[in-house]
C-alpha positions in Angstrom: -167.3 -84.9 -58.9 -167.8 -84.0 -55.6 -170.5 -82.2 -53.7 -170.9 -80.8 -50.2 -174.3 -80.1 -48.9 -175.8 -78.8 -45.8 -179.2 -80.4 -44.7 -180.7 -77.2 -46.2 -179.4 -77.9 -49.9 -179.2 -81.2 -50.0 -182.1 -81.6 -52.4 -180.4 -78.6 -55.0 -177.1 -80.9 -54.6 -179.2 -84.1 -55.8 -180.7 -82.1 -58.5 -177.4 -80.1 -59.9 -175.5 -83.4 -59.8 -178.1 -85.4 -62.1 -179.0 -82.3 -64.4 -174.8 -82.2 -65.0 -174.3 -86.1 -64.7 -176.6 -87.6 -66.0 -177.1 -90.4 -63.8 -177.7 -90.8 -59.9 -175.4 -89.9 -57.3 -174.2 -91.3 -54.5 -175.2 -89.8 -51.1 -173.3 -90.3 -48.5 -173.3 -88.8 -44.5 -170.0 -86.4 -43.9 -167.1 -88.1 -42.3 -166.5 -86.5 -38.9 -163.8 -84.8 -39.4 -165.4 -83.6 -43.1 -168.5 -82.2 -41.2 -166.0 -80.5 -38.9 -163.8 -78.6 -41.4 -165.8 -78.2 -44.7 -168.4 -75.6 -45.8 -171.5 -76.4 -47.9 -170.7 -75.6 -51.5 -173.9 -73.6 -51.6 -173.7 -71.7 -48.2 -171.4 -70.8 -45.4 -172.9 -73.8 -43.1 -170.9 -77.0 -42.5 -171.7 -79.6 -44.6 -173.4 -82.8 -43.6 -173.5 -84.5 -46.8 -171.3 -85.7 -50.0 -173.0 -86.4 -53.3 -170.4 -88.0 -55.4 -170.0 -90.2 -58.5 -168.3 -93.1 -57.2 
């Protein structure tokens, strides 16, 4: 499972992944090019942030 987030709903992103998961995610900064083609999964901003599983 994947997860973009903007800086704006990274916290949501944190919460949705552990209320689904059941465990912690892994947050990790955007790659460049990521943060220059890909939309938060919440909102029409670019994201800045992945919260994944492994």
């Amino acid at each position: 499972m994947n997860t973009y987030s903007c800086e704006t709903h990274i916290n949501h992103a944190l919460d949705v992944f552990v209320a689904e998961q059941g465990k912690f995610p892994i947050m990790e900064v955007a790659s460049k090019e990521e943060k220059l083609s890909t939309k938060c999964t919440y909102c029409e901003e670019l994201a800045m942030y992945v919260v994944a599983n492994e």
